[in-house]
N, C-alpha and C positions, 0 to 999 in steps of 0.2 A: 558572581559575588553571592547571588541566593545559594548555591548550593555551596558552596564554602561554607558559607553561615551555617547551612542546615549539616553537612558532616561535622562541624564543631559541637552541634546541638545534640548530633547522634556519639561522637566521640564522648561528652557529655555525662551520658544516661539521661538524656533529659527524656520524661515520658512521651512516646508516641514519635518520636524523631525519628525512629527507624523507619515508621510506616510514613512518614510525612516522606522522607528521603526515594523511600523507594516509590511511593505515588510522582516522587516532582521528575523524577528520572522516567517514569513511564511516560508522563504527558510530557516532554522536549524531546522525547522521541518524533512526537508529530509535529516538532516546530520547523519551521521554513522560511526563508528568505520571500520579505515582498520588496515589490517597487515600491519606490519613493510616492508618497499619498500626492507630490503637488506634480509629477513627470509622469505621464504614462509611457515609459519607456519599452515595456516588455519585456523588461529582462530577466523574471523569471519563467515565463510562458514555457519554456519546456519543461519546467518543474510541476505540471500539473499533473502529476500521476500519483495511485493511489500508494500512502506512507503505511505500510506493514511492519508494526513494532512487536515485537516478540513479549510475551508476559505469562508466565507460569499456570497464572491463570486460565488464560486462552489455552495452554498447554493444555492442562488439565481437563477442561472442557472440549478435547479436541478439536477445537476451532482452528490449532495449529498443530501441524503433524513432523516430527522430527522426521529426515532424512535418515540420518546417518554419516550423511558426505559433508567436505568442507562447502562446496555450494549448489546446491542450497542449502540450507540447514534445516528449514522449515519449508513446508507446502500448508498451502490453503486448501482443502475440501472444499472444493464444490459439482454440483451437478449441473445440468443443461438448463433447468427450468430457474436459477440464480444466473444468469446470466439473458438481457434481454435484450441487444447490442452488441459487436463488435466494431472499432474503429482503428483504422489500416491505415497507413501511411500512402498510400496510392494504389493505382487500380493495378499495376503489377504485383503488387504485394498481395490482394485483395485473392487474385490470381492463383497464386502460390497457396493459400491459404485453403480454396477451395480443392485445389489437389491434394493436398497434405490428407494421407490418409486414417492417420487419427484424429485429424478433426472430424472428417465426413462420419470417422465410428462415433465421437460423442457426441455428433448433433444427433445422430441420425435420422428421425422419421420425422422432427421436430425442428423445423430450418431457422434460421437464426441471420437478421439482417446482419451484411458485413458492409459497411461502408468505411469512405475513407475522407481525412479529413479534412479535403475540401470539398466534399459531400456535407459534415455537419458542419461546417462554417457559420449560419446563418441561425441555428439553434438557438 
């Protein structure tokens, strides 16, 4: 209903509706489903991963790097020393992981905890 209102607004000319429009379309990029405030059900617990919204900005800033390909479309930059933690889905994975031989090239000299998560359960 809000943004209905808000393309009427920018349909409009009404002043600043364009930037209002395209700020409310950046921020419900990171919206999400919770559980019920009175059930702790869990039902979105596998939705706890991090929401990577694409913004021109970010573009610009290189914070987001065009692929070229249908997917991905964007990569994140980052290096070893942004990263202080990894968490694996179990100790087979964990496994995997430590063979994978471009990861052992980006950690390299710099090791980097990988557990998994019923390791940080208790966090």
């Amino acid at each position: 209903m809000l943004m209905a209102w808000l393309q009427k607004q920018k349909e409009s000319k009404i002043e600043n509706a364009d930037t209002i429009m395209t700020n409310m379309n950046f921020l419900v990029g990171f919206m999400k489903g919770m559980s019920d405030t009175e059930h702790e059900d869990f039902r979105y617990l596998d939705e706890q991963e991090w929401r990577i919204v694409h913004s021109h900005a970010q573009e610009q800033r290189e914070r987001l790097l065009p692929t070229n390909k249908d997917m991905p479309k964007y990569l994140i930059p980052f290096v070893r020393e942004d990263v202080q933690m990894l968490v694996v889905p179990d100790a087979d994975f964990r496994s995997k992981v430590y063979e994978c031989e471009i990861f052992t090239d980006w950690v390299g000299n710099s090791p980097i905890p990988v557990l998994t998560t019923e390791e940080i359960e208790h966090f």
